[in-house]
TIDOLUM-700143 format. One record per atom (N, C-alpha, C): atom name; chain; z, x, y; residue in one letter. Coordinates in steps of 0.001 Angstrom, whole numbers. Layout:
BEGIN
- atom / chain / pz / px / py / res
- CA / A / Z / X / Y / a $
...
***
This chain:
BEGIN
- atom / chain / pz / px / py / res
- N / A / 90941 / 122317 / 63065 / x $
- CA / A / 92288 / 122298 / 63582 / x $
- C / A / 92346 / 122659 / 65068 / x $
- N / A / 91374 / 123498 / 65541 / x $
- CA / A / 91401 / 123942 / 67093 / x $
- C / A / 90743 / 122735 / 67905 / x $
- N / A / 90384 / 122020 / 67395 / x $
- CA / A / 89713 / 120803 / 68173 / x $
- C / A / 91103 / 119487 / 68739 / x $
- N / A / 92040 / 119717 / 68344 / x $
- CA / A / 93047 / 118602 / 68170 / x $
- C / A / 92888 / 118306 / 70324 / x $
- N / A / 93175 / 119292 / 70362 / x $
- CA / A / 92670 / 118740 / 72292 / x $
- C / A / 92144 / 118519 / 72952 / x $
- N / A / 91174 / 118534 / 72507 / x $
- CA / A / 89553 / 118105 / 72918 / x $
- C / A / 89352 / 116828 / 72152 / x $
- N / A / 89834 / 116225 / 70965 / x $
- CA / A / 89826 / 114750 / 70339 / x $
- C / A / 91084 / 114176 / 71542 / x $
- N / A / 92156 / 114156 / 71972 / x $
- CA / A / 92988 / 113894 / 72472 / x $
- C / A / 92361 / 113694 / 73920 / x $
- N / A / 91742 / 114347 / 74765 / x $
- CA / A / 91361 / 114430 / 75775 / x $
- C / A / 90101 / 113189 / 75537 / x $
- N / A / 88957 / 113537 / 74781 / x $
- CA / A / 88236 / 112482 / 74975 / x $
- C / A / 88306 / 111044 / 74356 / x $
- N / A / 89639 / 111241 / 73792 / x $
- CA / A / 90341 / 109302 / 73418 / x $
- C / A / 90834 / 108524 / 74929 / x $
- N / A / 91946 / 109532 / 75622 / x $
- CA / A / 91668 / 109212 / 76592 / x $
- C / A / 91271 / 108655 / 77636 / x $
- N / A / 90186 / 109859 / 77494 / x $
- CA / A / 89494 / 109105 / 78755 / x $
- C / A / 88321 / 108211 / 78119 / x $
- N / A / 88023 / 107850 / 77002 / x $
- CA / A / 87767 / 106636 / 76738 / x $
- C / A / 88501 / 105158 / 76702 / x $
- N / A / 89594 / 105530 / 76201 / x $
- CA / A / 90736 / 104395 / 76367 / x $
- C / A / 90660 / 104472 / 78062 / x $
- N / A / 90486 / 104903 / 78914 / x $
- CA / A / 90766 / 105177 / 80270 / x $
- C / A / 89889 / 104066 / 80693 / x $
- N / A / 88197 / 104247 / 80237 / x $
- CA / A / 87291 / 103477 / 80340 / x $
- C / A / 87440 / 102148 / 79865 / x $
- N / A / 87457 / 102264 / 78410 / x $
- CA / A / 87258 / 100822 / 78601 / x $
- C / A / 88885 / 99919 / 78574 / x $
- N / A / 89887 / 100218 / 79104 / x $
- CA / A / 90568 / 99676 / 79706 / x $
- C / A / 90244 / 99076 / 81260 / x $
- N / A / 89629 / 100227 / 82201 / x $
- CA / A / 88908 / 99731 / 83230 / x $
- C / A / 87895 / 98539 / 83081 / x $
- N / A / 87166 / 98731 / 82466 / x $
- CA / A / 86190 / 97506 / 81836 / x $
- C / A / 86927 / 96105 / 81564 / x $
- N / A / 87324 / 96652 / 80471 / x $
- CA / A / 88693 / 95074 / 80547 / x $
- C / A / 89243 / 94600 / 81542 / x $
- N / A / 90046 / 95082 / 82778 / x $
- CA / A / 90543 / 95191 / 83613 / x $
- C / A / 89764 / 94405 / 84535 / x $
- N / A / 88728 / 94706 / 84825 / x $
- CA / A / 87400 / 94567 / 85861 / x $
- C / A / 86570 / 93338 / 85488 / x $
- N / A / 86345 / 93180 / 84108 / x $
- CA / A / 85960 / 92026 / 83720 / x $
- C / A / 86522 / 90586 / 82736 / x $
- N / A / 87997 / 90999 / 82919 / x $
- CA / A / 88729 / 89939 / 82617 / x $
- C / A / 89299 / 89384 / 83793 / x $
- N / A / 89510 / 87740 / 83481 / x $
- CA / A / 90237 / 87236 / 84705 / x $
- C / A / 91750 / 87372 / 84877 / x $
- N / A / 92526 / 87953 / 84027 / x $
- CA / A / 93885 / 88516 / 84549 / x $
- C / A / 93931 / 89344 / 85470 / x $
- N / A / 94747 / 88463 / 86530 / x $
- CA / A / 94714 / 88805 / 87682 / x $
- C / A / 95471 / 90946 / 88100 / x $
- N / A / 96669 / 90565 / 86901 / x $
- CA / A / 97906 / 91665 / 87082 / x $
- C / A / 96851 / 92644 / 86135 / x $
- N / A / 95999 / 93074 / 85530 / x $
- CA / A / 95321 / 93964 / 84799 / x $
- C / A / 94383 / 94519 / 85655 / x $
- N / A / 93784 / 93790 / 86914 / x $
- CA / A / 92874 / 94421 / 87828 / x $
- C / A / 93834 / 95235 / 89041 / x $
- N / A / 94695 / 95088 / 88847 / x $
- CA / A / 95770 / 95892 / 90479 / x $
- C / A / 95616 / 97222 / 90486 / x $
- N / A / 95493 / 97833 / 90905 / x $
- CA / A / 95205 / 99047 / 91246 / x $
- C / A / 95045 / 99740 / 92584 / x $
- N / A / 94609 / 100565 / 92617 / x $
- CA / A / 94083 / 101347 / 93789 / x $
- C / A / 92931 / 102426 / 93696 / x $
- N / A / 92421 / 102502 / 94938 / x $
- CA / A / 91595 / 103771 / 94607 / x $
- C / A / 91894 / 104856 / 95498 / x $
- N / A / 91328 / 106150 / 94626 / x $
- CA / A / 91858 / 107314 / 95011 / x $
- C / A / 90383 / 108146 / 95621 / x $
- N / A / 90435 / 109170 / 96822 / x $
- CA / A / 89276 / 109951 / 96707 / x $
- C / A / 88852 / 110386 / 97730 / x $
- N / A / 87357 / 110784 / 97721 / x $
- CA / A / 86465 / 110709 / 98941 / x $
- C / A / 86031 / 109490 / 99484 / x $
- N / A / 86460 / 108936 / 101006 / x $
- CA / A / 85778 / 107686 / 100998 / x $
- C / A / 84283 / 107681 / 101164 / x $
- N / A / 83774 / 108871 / 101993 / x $
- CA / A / 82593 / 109336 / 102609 / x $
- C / A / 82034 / 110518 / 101657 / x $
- N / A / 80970 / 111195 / 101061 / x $
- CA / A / 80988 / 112298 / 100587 / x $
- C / A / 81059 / 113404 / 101375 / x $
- N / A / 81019 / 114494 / 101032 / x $
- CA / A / 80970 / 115687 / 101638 / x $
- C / A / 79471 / 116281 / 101553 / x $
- N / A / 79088 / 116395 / 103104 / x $
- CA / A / 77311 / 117137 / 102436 / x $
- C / A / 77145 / 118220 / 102554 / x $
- N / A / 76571 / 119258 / 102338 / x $
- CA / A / 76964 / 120676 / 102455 / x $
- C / A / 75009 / 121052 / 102805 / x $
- N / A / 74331 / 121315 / 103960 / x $
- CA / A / 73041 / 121584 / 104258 / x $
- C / A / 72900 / 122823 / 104444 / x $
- N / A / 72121 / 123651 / 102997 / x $
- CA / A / 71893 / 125012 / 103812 / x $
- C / A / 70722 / 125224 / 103865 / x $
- N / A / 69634 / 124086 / 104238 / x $
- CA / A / 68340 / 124649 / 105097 / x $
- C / A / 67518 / 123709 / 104311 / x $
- N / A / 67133 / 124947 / 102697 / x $
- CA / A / 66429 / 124372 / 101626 / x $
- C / A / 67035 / 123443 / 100556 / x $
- N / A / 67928 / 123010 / 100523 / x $
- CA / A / 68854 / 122362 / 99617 / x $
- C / A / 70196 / 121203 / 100517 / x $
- N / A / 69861 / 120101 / 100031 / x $
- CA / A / 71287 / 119758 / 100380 / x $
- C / A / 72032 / 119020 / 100091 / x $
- N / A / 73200 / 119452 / 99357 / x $
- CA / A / 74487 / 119002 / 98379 / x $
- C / A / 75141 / 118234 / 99064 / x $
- N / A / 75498 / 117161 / 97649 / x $
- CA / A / 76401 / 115947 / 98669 / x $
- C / A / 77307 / 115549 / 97278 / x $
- N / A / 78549 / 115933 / 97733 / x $
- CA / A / 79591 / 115935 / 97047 / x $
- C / A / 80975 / 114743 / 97357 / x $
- N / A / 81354 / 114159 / 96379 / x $
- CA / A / 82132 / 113096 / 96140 / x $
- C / A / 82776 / 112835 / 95051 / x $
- N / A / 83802 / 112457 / 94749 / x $
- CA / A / 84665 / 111739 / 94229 / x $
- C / A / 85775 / 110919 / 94525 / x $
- N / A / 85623 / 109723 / 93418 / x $
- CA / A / 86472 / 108338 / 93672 / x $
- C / A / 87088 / 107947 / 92207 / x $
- N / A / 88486 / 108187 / 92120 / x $
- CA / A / 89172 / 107529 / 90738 / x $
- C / A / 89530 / 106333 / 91103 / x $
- N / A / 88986 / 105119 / 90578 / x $
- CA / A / 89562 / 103988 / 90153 / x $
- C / A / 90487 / 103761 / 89277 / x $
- N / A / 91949 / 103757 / 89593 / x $
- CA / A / 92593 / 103341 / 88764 / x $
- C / A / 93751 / 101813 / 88637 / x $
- N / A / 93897 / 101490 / 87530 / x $
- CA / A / 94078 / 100107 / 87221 / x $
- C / A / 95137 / 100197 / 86258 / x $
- N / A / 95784 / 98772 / 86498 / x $
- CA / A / 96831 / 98206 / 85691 / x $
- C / A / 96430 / 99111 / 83933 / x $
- N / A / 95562 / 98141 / 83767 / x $
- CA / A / 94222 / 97720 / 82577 / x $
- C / A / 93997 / 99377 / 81874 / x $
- N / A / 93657 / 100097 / 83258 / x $
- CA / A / 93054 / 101388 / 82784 / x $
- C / A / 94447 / 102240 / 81807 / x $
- N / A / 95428 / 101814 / 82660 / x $
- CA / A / 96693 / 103388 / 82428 / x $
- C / A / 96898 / 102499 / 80644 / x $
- N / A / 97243 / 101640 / 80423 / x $
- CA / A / 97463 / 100695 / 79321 / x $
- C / A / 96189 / 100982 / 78719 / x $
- N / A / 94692 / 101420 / 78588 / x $
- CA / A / 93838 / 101923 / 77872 / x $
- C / A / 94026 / 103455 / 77386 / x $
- N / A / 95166 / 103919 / 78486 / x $
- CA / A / 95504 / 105447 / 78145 / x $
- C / A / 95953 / 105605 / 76932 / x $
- N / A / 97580 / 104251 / 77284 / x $
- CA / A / 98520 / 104328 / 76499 / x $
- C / A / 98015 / 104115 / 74967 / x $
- N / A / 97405 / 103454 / 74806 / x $
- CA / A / 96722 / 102553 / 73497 / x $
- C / A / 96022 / 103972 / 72906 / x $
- N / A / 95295 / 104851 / 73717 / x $
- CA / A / 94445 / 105749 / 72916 / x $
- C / A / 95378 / 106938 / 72807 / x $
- N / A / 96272 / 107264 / 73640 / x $
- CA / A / 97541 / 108048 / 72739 / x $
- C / A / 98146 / 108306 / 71170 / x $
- N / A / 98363 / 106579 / 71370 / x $
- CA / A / 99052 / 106024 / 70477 / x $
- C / A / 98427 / 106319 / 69240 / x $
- N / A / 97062 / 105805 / 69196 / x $
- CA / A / 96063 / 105829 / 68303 / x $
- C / A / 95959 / 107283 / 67778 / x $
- N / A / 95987 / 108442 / 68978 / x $
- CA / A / 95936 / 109481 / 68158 / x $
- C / A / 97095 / 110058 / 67654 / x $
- N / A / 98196 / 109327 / 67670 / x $
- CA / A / 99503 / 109988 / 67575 / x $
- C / A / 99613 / 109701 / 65392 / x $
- N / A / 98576 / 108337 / 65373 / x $
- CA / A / 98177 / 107501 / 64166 / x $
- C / A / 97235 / 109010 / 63380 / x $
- N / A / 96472 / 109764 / 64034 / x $
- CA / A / 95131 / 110139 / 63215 / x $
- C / A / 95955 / 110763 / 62593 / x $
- N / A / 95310 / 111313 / 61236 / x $
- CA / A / 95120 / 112504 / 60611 / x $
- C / A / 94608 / 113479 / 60852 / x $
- N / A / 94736 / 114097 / 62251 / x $
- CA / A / 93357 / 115777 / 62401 / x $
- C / A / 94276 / 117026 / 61796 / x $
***
């Protein structure tokens, strides 16, 4: 029973995925629109012996938010 948000969270962002996928590799044009969000460049951080290089970029899409919606839905369906 303590798991119900952690199933919810990773439907999600699976529906998140492969809505992107769909999106990206179908030829509907209105399912690929989007934008991207982020770091364009990373961030490098050099302290001598080590050096970190930090980034992030959300792609998001028509396709993707409609993979959200769908895996909502789906869990709104489960039994947990």
């Amino acid at each position: 029973m303590r798991y119900k948000g952690w199933v919810l969270f990773f439907l999600v962002i699976i529906g998140f995925i492969l809505g992107n996928l769909i999106g990206t590799h179908c030829n509907i044009e209105f399912l690929s629109y989007g934008g991207q969000f982020g770091l364009t460049s990373p961030l490098e951080l050099n302290l001598g012996f080590v050096i970190l290089t930090f980034g992030l970029t959300f792609n998001i899409t028509i396709a993707g938010i409609l993979g959200m919606v769908a895996a909502f839905v789906a869990y709104k369906f489960m039994k947990i």
